[in-house]
DRENSEDO-72519 format. One record per residue (C-alpha): x, z, y. Coordinates in steps of 0.1 Angstrom, whole numbers, plus 5000, padded with zeros to 4 digits. Each point is the difference from the previous one (the first is absolute). Last residue first. Example, Ala and Ser with C-alpha at 12.3 -4.5 7.8 and 13.67 -1.06 7.14 Angstrom:
513750714989;498650074966;
// end
This chain:
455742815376;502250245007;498550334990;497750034972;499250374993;499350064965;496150084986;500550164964;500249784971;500050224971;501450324989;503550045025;502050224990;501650305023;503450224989;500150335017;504050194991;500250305003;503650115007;501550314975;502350335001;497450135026;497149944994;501750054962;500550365010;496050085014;498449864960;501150314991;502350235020;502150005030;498649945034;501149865035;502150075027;501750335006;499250405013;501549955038;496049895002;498449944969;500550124964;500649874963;498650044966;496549804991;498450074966;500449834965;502750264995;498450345004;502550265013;498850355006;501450135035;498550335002;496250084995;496950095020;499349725021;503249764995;500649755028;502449735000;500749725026;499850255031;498650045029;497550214992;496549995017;498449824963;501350274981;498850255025;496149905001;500549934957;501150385002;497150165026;497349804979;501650114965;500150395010;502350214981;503349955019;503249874993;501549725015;503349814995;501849715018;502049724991;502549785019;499049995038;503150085020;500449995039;498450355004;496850115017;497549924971;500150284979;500150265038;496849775012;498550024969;500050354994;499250085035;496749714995;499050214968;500350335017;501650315009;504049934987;503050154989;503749894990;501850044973;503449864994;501949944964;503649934994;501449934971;501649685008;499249645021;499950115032;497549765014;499450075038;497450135018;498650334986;503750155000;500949845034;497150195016;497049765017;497450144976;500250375000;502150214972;498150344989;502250014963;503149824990;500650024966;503849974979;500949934963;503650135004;502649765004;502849824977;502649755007;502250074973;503150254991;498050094970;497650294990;499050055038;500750395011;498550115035;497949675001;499949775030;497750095028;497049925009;497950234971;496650145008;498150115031;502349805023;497750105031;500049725025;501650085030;501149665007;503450075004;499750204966;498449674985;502549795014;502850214986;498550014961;499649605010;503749955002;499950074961;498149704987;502349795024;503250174985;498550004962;499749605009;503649945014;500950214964;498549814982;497050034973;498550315007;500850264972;497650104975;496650174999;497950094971;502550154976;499250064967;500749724981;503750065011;501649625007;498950065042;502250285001;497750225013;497450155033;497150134980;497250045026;498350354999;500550095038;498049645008;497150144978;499650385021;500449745030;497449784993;497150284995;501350155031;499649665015;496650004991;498950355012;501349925031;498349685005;496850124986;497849975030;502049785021;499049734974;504049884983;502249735009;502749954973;502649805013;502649874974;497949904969;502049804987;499049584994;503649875013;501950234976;503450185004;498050364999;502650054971;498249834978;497150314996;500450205031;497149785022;497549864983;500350274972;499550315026;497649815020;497649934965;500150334987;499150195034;496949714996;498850154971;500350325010;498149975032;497349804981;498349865035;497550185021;502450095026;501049635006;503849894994;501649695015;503349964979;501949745025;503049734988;503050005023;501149624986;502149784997;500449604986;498549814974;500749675014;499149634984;501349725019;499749575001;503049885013;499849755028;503449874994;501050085036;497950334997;501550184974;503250155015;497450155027;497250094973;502950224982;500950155032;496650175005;499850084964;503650205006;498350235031;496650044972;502450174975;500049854961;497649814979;500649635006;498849644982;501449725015;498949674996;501049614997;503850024993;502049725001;500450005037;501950324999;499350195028;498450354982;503149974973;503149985020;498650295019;499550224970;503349854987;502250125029;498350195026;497450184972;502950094981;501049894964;498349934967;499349644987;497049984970;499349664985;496450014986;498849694988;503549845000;500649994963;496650054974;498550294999;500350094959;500050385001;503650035004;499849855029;497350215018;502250344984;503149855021;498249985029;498650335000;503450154987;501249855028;497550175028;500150284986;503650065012;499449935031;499350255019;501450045041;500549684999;495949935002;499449684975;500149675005;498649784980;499549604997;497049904983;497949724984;496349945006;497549914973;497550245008;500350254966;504049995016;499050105035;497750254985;502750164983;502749985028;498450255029;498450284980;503649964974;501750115026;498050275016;500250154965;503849974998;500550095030;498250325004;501550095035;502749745004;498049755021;499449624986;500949655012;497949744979;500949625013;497549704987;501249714984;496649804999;496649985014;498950014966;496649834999;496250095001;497449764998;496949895019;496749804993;498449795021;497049804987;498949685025;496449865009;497850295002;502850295005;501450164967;502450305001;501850104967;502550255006;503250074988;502050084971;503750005001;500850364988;497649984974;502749954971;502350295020;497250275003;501250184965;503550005012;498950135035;498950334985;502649994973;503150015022;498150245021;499650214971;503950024991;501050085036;497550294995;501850144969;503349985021;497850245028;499150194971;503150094991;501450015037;497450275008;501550284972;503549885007;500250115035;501249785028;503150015011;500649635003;502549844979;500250334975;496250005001;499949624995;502450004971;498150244984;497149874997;501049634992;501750134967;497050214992;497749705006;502449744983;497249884972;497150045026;501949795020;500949784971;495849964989;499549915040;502549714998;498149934971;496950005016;501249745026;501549784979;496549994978;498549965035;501849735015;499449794965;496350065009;500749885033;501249674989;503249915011;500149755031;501150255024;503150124977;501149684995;501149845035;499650345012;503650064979;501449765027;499050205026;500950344995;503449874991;500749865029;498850335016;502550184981;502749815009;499050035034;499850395002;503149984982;501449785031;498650225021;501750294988;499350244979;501650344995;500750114962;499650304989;502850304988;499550304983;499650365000;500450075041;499850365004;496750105022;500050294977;496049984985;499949725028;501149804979;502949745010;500449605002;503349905014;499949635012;501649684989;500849675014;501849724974;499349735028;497549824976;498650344987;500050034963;497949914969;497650124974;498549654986;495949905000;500749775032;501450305019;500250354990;502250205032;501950244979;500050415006;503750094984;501749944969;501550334990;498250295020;496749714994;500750034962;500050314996;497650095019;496950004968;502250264979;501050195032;496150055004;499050094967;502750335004;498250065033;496649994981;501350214973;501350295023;497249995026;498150054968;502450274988;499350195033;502750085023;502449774997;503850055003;500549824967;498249685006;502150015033;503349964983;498549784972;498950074965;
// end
């Protein structure tokens, strides 16, 4: 067993670790490969970067940094493979499809644990969050042979009809919280469309991101369908969003970076799909289930690390019960499992940076300069279980609207409260922020919810519940929140054109000009 298998605390910390170095091996040795036209390969200029956890924040391997020249290579291969892979039938698509999906499923452990050492994140969500990548993977599998259906829309003397096509190579740029789920969100109903992809995953975790590829081609996708090329957004993430090869770029990541994306994209007249931020409002009534909804904030929020675009970060709670509320919060905040993120125990790892565990931090100070009461938490803990980038689980309680800490996305464990009188207060503080990703109500009266659901600006709204995905259903936000929807039937609007085709049925009156 390894050095740090043998200072572990637990036996399952112990075996998970020792699991770990079994699966590393061979990126400590080898490195984190771009995968290009179905082969690992290197950068063109031989660039590499140091890729660290933030468990230590000690570099443990080595991954490649693209250029635009890899960026071009993989585009070129993008588009040749289109050729063939647009053309396939969709229930070929599928069987590929589900068989990627069988070697997730296959790999979960393996996948698991490389994404908590890569990101922090604790190994009891990234199991299920690998399980998830599988069943998007199916999802869209089992919607590829319809993907091209249209409509059927007869006039008196012509019938229309419309099909869907492949728009072509499309560009996926994902986020490092989750990767490998938010990855294979993006690419698996680009494939069940028809498209081909270049990806580029966050820097700051890759590792996933191979062993994605990798798994794809092992499972019988065929060369240059998915050509993954890591790197930095200013390098290959730029190099990607202008080149003219590629049709579409599909984002999840900060709303400042979206904004540059649909810059670089412009001359080519990209087509773009953001999930961006989000400072996501609880609105919570008197009459609702107060424990219920307790349960809900505390998981929205502390569960992944708070590093979430759907969290629960401002609670805004009926005058009435405010108090009582947060107290209810706070006696669950105290109880939060901070961990290695490889102990099944633990609840909350480290952040994934350290430039990010500064920002999340920097907001303890604003608070305090706010005069916000920092009921719970803001500040890092006494003693972490690694050298990492670890804070408490932290709450906020009796902020207004305009502060800092009810404005901005913070993107951690960090919960506000605020208090309102009425339904148009509890709007007016939702509403008064630049995001619009999801929102969540709780309250016992169905007229008073479908009123609020329908005031919300927001793309999501759960009455009663936390974030529950459903796939068939729309996922995405307005505002600073994004640009169109995931899910269903919504991600081939956007991975496809339709197409109206018109026939003549008989010898309709023609203009004569001319004569």
């Amino acid at each position: 067993m390894n050095e740090q298998a043998a200072k572990a605390t637990t036996p399952e910390l112990a075996s998970n670790i020792a699991a770990l170095e079994t699966h590393l091996a061979r990126f400590r040795r080898d490195g984190v490969k771009h995968f290009i036209a179905g082969e690992s390969c290197s950068s063109s200029d031989g660039g590499t970067f140091d890729v660290a956890s933030p468990i230590d924040n000690l570099p443990f391997c080595k991954a490649e940094r693209g250029t635009a020249d890899d960026i071009a290579r993989a585009a070129v291969s993008a588009k040749q493979a289109f050729k063939s892979w647009r053309q396939m039938e969709g229930a070929a698509r599928q069987e590929i499809l589900h068989a990627i999906a069988d070697k997730i499923i296959e790999h979960a452990d393996e996948i698991a644990l490389l994404e908590s050492y890569d990101t922090g994140q604790p190994f009891r969500f990234m199991r299920k969050a690998a399980e998830r990548g599988a069943a998007n993977f199916r999802f869209f599998a089992d919607r590829a042979p319809q993907a091209g259906d249209g409509l059927a829309l007869p006039a008196s003397e012509h019938m229309n009809y419309t099909v869907r096509q492949p728009i072509g190579p499309v560009g996926v740029i994902t986020p490092w919280n989750t990767p490998f789920m938010l990855s294979t969100w993006k690419i698996a109903p680009a494939l069940a469309a028809g498209c081909t992809v270049v990806h580029k995953p966050a820097e700051w975790s890759p590792v996933t991101a191979t062993r994605l590829a990798e798994l794809m081609h092992e499972a019988g996708l065929p060369p240059g369908v998915l050509n993954t090329v890591h790197g930095f957004g200013e390098d290959a993430g730029k190099a990607l969003t202008e080149h003219p090869d590629i049709k579409a770029i599909a984002f999840v990541g900060e709303s400042a970076t979206g904004s540059a994306i649909q810059v670089q994209g412009a001359p080519t007249l990209k087509r773009v799909h953001f999930e961006l931020g989000g400072k996501n409002p609880v609105i919570v009534f008197a009459d609702a289930d107060l424990e219920r909804a307790v349960d809900a904030a505390i998981f929205m929020i502390y569960s992944l690390n708070g590093e979430r675009c759907t969290s629960s970060s401002r609670v805004i709670v009926e005058r009435s019960i405010h108090d009582a509320f947060v107290e209810k919060l706070a006696d669950r905040a105290r109880q939060i499992k901070v961990g290695h993120p490889l102990d099944p125990a633990t609840w909350l790892g480290p952040l994934i940076h350290p430039r990010h565990l500064e920002k999340v931090t920097s907001y303890f100070d604003i608070a305090r300069d706010e005069g916000v009461d920092v009921k719970v938490g803001g500040r890092r803990p006494e003693k972490p279980p690694t050298d990492g980038n670890y804070v408490e689980a932290t709450l906020f309680a009796g902020a207004t609207a305009n502060m800092r800490v009810a404005q901005e996305e913070i993107f951690g464990p960090v919960l506000t409260t605020l208090a309102f009188d009425t339904e148009e207060d509890a709007l007016e503080i939702a509403n008064n922020v630049p995001y619009g990703l999801a929102a969540y109500i709780w309250t016992a009266d169905v007229s008073r919810a479908l009123r609020m659901s329908h005031g919300v600006d927001a793309g999501m709204v759960w009455v009663n519940s936390q974030n529950v995905r459903h796939l068939p259903s729309p996922f995405g936000g307005v505002k600073a929140s994004g640009i169109g929807r995931d899910g269903g039937d919504y991600s081939f609007d956007f991975y496809m054109e339709t197409k109206n085709i018109c026939l003549a049925l008989g010898d309709h009156r023609i203009p004569k000009l001319g004569l």
